[in-house]
PQR file with spaces between the fields and no chain letter, atoms N, CA, C, O and H, PARSE charges and radii, in Angstrom:
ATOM       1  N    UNK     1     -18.673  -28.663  -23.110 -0.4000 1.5000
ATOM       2  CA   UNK     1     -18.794  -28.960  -21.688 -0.0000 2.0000
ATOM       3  C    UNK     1     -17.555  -28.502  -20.928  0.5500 1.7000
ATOM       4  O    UNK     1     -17.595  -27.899  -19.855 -0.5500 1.4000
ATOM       5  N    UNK     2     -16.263  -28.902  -21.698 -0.4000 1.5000
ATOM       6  CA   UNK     2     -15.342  -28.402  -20.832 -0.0000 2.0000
ATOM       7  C    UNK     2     -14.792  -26.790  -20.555  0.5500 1.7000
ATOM       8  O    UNK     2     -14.059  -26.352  -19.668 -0.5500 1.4000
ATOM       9  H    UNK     2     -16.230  -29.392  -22.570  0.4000 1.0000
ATOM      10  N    UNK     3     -15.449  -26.133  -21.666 -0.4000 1.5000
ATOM      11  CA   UNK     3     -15.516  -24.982  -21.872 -0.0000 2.0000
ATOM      12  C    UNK     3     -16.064  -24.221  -20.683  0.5500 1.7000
ATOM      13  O    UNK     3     -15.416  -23.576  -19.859 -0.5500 1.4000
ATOM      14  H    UNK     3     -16.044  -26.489  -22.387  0.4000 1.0000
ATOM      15  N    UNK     4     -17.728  -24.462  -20.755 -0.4000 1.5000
ATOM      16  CA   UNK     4     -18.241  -24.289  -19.422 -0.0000 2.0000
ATOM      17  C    UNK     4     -17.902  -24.939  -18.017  0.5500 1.7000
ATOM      18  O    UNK     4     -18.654  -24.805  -17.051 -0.5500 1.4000
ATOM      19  H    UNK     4     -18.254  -24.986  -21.425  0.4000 1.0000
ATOM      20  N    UNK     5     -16.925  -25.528  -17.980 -0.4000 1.5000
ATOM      21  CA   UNK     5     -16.147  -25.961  -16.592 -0.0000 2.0000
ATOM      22  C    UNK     5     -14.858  -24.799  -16.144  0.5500 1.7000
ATOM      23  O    UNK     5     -14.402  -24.311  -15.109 -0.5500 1.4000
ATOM      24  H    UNK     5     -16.315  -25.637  -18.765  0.4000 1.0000
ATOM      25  N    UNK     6     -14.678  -24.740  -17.254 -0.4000 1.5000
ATOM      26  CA   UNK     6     -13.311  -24.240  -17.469 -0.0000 2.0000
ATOM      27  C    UNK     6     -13.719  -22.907  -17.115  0.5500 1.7000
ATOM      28  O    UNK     6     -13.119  -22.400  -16.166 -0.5500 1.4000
ATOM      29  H    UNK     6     -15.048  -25.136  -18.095  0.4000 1.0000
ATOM      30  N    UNK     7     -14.711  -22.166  -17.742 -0.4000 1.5000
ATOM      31  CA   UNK     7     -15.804  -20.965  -17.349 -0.0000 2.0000
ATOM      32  C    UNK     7     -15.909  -20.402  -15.838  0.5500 1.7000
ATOM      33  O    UNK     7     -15.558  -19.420  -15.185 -0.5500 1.4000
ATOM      34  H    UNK     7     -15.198  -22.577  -18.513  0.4000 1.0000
ATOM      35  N    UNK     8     -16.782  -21.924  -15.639 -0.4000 1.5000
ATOM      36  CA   UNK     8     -17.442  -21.677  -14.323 -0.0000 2.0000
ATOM      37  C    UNK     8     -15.648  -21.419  -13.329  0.5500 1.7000
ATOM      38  O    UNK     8     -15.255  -20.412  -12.740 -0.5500 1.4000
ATOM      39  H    UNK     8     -17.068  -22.722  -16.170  0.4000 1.0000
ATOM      40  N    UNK     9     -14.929  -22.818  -13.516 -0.4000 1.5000
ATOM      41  CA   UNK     9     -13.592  -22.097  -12.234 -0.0000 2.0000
ATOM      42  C    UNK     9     -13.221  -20.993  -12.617  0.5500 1.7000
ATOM      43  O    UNK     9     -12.890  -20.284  -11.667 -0.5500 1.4000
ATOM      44  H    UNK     9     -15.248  -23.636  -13.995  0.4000 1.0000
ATOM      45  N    UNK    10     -13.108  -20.445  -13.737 -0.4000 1.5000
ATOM      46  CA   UNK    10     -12.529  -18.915  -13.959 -0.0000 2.0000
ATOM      47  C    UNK    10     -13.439  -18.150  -13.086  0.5500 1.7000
ATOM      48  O    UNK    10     -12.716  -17.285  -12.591 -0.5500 1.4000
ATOM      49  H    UNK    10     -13.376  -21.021  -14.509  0.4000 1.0000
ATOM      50  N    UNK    11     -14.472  -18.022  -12.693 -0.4000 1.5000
ATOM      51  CA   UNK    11     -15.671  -17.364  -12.121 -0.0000 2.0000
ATOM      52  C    UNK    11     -15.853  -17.856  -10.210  0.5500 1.7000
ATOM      53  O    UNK    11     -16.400  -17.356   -9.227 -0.5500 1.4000
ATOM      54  H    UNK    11     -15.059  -18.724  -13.095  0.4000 1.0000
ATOM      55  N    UNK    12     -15.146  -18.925  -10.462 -0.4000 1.5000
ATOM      56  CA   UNK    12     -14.782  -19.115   -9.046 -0.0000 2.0000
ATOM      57  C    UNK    12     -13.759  -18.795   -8.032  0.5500 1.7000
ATOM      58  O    UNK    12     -13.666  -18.707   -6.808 -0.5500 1.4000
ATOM      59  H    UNK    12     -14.701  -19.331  -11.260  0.4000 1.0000
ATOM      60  N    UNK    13     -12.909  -18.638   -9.271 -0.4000 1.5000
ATOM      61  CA   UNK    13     -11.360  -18.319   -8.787 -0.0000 2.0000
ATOM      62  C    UNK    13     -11.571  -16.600   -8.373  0.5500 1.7000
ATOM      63  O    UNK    13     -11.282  -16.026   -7.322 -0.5500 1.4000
ATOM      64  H    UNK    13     -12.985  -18.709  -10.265  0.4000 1.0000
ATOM      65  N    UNK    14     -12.001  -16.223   -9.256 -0.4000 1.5000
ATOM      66  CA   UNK    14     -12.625  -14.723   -8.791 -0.0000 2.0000
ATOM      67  C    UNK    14     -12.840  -14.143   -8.001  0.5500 1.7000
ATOM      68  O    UNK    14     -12.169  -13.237   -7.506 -0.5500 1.4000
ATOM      69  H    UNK    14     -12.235  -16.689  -10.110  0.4000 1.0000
ATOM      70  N    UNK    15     -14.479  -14.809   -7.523 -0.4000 1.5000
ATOM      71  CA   UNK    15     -14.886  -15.036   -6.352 -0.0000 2.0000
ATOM      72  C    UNK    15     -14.316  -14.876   -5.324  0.5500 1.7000
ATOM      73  O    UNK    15     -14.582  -14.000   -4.501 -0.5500 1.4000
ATOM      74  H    UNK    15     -15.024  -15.544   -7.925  0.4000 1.0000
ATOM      75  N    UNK    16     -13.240  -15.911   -5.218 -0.4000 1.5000
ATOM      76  CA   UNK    16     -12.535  -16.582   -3.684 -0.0000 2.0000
ATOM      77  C    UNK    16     -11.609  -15.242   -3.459  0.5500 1.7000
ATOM      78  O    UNK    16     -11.389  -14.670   -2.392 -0.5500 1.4000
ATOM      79  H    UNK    16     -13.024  -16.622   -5.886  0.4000 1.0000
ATOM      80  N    UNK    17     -11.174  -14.936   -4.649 -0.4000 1.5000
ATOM      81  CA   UNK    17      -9.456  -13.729   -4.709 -0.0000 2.0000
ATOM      82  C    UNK    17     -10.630  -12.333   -3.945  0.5500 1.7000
ATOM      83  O    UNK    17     -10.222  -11.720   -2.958 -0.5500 1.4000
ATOM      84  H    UNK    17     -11.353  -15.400   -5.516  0.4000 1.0000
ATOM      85  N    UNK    18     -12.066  -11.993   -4.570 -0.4000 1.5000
ATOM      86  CA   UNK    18     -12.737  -11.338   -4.706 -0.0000 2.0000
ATOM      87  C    UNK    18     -13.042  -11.151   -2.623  0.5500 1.7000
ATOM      88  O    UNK    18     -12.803  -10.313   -1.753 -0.5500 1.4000
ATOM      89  H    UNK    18     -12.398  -12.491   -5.372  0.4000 1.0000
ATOM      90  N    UNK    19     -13.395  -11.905   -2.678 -0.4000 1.5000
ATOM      91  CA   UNK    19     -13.946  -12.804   -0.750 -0.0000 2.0000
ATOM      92  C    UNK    19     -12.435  -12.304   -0.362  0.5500 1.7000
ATOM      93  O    UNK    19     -12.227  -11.424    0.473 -0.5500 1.4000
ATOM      94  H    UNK    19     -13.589  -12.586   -3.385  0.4000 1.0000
ATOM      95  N    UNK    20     -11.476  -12.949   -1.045 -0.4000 1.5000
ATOM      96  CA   UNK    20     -10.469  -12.703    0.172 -0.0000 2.0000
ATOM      97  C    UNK    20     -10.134  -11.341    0.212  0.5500 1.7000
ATOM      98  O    UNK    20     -10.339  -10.964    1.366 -0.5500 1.4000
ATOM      99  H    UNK    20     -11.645  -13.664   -1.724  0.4000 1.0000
ATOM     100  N    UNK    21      -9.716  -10.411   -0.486 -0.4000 1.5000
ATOM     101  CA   UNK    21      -9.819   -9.709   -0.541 -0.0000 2.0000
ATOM     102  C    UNK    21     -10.230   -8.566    0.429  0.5500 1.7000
ATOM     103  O    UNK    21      -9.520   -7.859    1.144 -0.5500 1.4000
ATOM     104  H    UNK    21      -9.549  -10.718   -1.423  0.4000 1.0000
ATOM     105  N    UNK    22     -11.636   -8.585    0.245 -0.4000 1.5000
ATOM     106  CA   UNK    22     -12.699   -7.739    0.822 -0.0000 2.0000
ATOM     107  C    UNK    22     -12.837   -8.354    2.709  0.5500 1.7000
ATOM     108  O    UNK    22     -13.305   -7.687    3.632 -0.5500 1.4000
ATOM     109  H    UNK    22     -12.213   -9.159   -0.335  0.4000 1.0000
ATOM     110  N    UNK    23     -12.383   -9.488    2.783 -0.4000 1.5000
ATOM     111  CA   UNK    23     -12.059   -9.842    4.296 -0.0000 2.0000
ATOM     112  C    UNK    23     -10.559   -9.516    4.665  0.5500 1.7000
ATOM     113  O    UNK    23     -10.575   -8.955    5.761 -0.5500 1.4000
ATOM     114  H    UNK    23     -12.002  -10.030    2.033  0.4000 1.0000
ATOM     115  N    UNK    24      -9.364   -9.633    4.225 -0.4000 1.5000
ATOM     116  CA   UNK    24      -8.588   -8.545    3.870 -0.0000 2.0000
ATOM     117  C    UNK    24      -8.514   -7.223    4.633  0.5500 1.7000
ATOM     118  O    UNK    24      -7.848   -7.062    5.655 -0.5500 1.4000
ATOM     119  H    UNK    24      -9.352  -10.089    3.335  0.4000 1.0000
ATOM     120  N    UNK    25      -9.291   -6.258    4.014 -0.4000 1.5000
ATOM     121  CA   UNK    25      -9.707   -5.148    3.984 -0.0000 2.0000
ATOM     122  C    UNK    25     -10.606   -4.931    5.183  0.5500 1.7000
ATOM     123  O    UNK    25     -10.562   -4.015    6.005 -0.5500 1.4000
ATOM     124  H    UNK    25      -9.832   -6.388    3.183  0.4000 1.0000
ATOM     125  N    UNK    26     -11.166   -5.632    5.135 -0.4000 1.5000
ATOM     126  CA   UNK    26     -11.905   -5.639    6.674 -0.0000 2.0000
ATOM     127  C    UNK    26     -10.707   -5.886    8.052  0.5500 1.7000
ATOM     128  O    UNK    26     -11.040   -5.447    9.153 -0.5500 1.4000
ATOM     129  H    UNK    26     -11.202   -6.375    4.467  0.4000 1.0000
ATOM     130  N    UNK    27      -9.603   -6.460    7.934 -0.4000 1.5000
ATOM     131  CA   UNK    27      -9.417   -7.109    9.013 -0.0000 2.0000
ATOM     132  C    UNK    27      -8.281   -5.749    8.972  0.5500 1.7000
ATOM     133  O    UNK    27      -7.968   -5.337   10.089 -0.5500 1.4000
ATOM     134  H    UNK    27      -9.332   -6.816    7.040  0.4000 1.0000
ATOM     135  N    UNK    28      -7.718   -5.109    7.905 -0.4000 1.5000
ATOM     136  CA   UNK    28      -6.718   -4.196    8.357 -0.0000 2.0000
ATOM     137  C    UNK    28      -7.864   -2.893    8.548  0.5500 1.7000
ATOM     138  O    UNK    28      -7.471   -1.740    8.725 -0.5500 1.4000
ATOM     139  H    UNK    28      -7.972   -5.443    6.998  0.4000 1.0000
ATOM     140  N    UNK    29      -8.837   -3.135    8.506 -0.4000 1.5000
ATOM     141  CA   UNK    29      -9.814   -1.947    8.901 -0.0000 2.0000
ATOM     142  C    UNK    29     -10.338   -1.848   11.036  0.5500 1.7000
ATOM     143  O    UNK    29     -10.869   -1.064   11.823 -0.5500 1.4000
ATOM     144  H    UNK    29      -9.156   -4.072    8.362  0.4000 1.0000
ATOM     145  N    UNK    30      -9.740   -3.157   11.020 -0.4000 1.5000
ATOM     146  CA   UNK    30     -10.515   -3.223   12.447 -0.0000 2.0000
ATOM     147  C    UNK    30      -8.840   -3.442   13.226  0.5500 1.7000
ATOM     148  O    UNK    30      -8.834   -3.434   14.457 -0.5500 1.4000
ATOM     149  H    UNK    30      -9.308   -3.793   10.381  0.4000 1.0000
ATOM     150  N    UNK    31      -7.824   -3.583   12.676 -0.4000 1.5000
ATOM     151  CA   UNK    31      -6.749   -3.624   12.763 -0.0000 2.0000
ATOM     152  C    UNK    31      -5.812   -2.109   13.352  0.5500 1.7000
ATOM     153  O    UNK    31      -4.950   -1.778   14.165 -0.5500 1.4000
ATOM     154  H    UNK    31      -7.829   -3.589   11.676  0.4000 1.0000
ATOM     155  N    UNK    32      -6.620   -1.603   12.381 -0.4000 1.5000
ATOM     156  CA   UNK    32      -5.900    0.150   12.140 -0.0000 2.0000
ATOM     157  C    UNK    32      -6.898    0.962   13.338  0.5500 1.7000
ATOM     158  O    UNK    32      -6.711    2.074   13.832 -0.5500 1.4000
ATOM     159  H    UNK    32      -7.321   -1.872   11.721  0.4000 1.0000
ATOM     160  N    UNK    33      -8.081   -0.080   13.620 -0.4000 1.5000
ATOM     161  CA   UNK    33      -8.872    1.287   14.671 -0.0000 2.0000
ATOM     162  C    UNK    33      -8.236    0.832   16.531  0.5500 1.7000
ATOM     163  O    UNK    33      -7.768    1.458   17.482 -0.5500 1.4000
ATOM     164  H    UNK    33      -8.233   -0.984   13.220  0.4000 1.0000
ATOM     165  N    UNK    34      -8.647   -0.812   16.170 -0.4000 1.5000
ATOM     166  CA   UNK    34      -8.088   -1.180   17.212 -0.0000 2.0000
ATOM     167  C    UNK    34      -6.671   -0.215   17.691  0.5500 1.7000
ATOM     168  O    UNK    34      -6.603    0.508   18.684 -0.5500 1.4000
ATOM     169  H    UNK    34      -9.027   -1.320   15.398  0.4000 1.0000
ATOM     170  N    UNK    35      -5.563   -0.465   16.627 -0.4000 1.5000
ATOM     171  CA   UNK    35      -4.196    0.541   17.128 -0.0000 2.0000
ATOM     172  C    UNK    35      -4.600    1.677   17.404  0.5500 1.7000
ATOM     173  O    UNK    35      -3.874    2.130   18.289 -0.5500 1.4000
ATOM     174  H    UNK    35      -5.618   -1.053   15.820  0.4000 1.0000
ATOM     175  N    UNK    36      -5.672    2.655   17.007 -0.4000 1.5000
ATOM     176  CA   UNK    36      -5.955    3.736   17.491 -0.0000 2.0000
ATOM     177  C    UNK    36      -6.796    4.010   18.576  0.5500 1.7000
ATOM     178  O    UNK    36      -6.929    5.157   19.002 -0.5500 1.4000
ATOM     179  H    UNK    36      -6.262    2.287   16.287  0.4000 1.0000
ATOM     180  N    UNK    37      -7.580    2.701   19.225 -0.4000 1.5000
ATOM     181  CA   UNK    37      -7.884    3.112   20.344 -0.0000 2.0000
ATOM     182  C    UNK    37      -7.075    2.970   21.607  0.5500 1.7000
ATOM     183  O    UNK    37      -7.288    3.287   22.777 -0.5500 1.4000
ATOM     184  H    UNK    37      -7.473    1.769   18.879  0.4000 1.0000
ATOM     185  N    UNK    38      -5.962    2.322   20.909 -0.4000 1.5000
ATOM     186  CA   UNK    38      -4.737    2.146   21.967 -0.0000 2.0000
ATOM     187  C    UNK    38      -4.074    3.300   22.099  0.5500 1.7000
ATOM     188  O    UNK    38      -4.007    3.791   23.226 -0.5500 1.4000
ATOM     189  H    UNK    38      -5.789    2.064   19.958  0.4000 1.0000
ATOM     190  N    UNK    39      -3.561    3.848   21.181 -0.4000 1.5000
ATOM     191  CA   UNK    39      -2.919    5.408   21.260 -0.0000 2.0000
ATOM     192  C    UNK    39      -3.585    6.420   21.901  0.5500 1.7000
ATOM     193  O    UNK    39      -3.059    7.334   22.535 -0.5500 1.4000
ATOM     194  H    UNK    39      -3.615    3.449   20.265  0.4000 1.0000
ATOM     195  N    UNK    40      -5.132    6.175   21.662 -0.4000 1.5000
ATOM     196  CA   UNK    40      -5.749    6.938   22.473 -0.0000 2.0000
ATOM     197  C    UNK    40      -5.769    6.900   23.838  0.5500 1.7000
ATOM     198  O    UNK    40      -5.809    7.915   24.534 -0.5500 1.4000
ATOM     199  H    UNK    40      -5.559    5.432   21.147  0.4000 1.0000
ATOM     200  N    UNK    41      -5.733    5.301   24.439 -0.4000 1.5000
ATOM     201  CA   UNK    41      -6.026    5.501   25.833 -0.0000 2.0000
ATOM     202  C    UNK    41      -4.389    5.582   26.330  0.5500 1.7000
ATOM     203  O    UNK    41      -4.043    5.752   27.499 -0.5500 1.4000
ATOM     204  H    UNK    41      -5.700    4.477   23.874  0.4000 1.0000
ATOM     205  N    UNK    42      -3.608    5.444   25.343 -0.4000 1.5000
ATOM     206  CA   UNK    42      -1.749    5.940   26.203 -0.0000 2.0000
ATOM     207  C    UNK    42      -2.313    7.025   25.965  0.5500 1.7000
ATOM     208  O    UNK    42      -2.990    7.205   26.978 -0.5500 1.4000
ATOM     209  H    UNK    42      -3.890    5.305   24.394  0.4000 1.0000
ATOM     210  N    UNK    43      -2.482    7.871   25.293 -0.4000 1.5000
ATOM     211  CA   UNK    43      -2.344    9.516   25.306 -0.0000 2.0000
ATOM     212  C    UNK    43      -3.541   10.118   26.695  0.5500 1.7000
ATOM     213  O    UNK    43      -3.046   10.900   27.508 -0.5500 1.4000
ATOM     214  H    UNK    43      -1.932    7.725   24.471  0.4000 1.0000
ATOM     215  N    UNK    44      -4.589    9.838   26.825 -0.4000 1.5000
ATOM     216  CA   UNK    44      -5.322    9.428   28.175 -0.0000 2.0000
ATOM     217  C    UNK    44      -4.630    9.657   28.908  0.5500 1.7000
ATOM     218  O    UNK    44      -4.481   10.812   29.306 -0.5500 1.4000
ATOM     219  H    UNK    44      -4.991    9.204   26.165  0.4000 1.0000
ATOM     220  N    UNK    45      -4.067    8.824   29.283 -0.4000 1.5000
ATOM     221  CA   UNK    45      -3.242    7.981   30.162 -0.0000 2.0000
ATOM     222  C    UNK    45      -1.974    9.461   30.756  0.5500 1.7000
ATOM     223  O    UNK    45      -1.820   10.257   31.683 -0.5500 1.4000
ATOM     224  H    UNK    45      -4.188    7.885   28.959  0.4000 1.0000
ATOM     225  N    UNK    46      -1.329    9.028   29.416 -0.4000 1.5000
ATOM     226  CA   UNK    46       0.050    9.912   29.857 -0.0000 2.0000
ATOM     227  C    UNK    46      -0.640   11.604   30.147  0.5500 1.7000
ATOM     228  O    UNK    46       0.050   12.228   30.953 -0.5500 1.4000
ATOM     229  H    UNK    46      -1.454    8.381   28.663  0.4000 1.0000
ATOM     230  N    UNK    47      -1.681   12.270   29.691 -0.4000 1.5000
ATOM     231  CA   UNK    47      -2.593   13.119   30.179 -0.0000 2.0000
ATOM     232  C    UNK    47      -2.533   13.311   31.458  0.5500 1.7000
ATOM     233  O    UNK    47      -1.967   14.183   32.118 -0.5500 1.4000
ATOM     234  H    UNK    47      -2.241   11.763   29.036  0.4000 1.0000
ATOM     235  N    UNK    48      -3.440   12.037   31.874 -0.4000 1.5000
ATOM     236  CA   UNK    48      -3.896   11.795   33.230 -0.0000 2.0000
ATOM     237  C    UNK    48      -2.226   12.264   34.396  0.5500 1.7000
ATOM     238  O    UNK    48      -2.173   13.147   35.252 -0.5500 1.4000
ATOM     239  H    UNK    48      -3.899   11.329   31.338  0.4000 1.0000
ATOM     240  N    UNK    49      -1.353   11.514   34.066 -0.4000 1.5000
ATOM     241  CA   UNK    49       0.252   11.642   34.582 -0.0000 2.0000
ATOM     242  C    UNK    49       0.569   12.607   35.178  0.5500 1.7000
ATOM     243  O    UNK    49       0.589   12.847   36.385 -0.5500 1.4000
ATOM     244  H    UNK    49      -1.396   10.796   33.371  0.4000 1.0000
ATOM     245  N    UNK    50       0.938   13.435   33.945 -0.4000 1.5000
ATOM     246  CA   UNK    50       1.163   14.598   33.785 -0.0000 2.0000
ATOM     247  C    UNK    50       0.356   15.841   34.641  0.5500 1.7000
ATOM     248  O    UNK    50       0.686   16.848   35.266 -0.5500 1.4000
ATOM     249  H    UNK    50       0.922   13.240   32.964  0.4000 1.0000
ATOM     250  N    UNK    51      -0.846   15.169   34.292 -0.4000 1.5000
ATOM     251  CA   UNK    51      -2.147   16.701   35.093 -0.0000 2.0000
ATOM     252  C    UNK    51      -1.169   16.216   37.018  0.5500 1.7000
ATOM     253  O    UNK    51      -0.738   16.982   37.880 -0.5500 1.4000
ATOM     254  H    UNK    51      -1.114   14.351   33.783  0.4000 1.0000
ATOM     255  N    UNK    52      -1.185   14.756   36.965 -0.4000 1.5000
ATOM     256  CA   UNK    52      -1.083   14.631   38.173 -0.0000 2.0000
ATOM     257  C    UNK    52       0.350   14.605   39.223  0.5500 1.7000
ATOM     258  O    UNK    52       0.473   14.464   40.440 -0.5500 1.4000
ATOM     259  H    UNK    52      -1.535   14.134   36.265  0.4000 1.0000
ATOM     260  N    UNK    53       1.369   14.821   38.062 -0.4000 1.5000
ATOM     261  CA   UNK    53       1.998   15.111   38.074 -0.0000 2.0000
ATOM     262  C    UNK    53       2.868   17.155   38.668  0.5500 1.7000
ATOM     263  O    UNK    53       3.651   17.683   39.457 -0.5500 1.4000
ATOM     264  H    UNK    53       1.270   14.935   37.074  0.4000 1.0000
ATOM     265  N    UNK    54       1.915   17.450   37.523 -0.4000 1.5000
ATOM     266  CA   UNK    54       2.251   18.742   38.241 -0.0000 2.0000
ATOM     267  C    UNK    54       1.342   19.730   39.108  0.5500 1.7000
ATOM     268  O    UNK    54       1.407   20.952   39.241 -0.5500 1.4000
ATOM     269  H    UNK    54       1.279   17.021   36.881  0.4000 1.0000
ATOM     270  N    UNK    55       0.280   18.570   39.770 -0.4000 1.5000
ATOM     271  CA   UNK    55      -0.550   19.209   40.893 -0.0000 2.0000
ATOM     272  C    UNK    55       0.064   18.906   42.146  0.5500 1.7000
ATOM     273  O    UNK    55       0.003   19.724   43.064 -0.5500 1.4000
ATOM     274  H    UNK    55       0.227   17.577   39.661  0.4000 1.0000
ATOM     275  N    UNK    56       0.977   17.203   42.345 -0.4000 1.5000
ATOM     276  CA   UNK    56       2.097   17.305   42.860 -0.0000 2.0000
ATOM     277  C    UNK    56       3.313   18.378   43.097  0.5500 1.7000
ATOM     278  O    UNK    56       4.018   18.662   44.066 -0.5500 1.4000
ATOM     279  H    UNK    56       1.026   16.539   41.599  0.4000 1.0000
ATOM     280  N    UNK    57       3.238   18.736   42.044 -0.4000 1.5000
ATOM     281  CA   UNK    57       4.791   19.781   41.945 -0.0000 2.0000
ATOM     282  C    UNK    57       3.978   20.944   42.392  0.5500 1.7000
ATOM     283  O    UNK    57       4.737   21.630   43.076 -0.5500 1.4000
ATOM     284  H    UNK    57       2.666   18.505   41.257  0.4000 1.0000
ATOM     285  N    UNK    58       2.844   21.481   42.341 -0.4000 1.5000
ATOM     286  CA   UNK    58       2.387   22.802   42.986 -0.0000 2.0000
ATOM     287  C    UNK    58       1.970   22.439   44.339  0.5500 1.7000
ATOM     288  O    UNK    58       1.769   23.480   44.965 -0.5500 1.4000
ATOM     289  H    UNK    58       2.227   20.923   41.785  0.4000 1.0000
ATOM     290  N    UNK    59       1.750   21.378   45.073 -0.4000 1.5000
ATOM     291  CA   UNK    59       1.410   21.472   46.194 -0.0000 2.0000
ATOM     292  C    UNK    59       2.802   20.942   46.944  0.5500 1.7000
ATOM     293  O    UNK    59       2.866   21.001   48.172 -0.5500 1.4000
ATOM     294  H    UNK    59       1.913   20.533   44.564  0.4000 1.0000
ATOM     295  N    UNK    60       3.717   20.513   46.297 -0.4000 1.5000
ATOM     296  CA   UNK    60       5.173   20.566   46.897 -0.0000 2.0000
ATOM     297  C    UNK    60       5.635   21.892   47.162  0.5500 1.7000
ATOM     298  O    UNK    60       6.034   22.351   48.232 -0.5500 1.4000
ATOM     299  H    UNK    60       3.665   20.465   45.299  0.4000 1.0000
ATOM     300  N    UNK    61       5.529   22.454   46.032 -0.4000 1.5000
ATOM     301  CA   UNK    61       5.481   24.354   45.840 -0.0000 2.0000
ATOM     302  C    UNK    61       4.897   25.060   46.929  0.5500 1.7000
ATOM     303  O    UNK    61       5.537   25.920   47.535 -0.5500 1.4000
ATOM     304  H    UNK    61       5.205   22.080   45.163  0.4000 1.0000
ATOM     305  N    UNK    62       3.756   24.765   47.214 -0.4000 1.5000
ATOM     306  CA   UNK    62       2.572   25.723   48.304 -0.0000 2.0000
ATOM     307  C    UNK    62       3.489   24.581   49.859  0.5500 1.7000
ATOM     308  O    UNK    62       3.586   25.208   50.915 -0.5500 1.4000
ATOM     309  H    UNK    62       3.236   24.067   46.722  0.4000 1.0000
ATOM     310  N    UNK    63       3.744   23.908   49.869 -0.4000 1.5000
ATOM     311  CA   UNK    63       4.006   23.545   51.451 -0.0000 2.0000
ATOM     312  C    UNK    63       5.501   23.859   51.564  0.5500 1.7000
ATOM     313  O    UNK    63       5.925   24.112   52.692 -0.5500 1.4000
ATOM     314  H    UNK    63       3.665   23.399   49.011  0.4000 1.0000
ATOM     315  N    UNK    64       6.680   23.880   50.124 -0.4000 1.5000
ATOM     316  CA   UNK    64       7.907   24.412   50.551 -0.0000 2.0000
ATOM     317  C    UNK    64       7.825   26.432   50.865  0.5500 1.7000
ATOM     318  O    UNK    64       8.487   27.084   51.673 -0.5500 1.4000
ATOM     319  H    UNK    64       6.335   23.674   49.208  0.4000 1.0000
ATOM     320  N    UNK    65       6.660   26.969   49.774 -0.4000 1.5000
ATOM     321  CA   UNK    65       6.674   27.987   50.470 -0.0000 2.0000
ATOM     322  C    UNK    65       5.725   28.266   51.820  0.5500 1.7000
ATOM     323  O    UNK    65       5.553   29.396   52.278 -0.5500 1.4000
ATOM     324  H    UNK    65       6.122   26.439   49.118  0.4000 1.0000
ATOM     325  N    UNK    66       5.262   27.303   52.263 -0.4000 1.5000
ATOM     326  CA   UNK    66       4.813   27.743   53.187 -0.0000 2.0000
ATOM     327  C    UNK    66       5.716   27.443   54.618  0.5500 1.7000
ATOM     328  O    UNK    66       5.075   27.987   55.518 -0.5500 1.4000
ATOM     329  H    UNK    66       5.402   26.386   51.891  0.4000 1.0000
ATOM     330  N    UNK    67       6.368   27.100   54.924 -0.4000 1.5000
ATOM     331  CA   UNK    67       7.229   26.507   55.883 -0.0000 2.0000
ATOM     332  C    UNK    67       8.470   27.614   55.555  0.5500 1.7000
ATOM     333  O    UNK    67       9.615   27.237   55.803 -0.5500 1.4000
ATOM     334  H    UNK    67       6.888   26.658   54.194  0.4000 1.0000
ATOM     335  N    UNK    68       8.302   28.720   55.105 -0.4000 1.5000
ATOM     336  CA   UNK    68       9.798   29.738   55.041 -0.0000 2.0000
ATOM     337  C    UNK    68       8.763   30.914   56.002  0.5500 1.7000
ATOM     338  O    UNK    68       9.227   31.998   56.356 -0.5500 1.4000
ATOM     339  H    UNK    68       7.372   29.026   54.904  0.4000 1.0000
């Protein structure tokens, strides 16, 4: 009897290491995309800046040469 007790928690202990584990793995899986949809929308982002940035600097360009 104690054999099969002793059994069964070996088979439980498993289990739980087994469960944790695999939730674990899940959570640095949704962990690692999450951070990448963040990088994505800075890189977006700093994109967006930049484009708008130097459509600024050409229409500073077109009105300093236009005023000579």
């Amino acid at each position: 009897m104690i054999g099969w007790l002793f059994l069964l928690l070996i088979y439980a202990r498993r289990k739980l290491r087994r469960h944790r584990a695999m939730s674990a793995y899940r959570h640095a899986n949704a962990r690692a995309f999450a951070l990448y949809s963040q990088h994505r929308a800075i890189g977006t982002e700093l994109l967006k800046a930049l484009q708008a940035e130097r459509a600024a600097g050409e229409r500073m360009e077109a009105v300093l040469s236009s005023e000579k």
